[in-house]
C-alpha positions in Angstrom: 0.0 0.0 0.0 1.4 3.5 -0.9 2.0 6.2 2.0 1.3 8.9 -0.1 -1.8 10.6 0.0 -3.7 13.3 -1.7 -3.9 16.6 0.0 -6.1 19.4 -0.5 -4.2 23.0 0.6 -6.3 26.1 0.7 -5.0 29.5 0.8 -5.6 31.7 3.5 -5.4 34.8 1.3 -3.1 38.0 1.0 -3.9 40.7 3.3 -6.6 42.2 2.2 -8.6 38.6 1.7 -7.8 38.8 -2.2 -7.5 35.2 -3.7 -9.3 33.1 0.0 -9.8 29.8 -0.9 -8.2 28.8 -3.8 -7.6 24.9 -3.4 -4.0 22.8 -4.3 -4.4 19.4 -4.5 -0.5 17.7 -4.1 0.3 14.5 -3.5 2.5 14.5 0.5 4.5 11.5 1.5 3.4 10.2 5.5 6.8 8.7 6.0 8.5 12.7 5.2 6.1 14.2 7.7 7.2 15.3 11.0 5.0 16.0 13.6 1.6 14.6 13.0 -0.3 16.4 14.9 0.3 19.7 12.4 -1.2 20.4 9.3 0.7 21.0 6.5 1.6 24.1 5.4 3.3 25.6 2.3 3.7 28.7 0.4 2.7 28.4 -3.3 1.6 31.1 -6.4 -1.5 32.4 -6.2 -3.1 33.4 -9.5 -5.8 34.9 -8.2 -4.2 37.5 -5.9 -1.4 37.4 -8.2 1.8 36.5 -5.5 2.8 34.0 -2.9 0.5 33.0 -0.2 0.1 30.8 2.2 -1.9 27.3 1.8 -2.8 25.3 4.9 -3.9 21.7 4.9 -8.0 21.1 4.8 -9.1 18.0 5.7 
């Protein structure tokens, strides 16, 4: 059985709220993790606001 799993990040927004809730879906490897009681959480491009911000881990 494979220990990776699909993810779905979705940003928090820039800060005036521009581009909340556009969704990531990436593929994240269990064994890399290291605490697992975090969520992940990257920063990636968002098109919408039109820069880097942050995407958190929705269940």
């Amino acid at each position: 059985m494979s220990q990776e799993m699909l993810v779905k990040l979705v940003s928090v927004g820039d800060a005036k709220g521009v581009g909340k809730g556009h969704t990531y879906y990436i593929r994240y490897n269990n064994k890399v993790k290291k605490d697992p009681t975090k969520k992940y959480e990257t920063k990636k491009f968002n098109p919408i606001a039109q820069k880097h911000t942050v995407y958190k881990q929705k269940k």
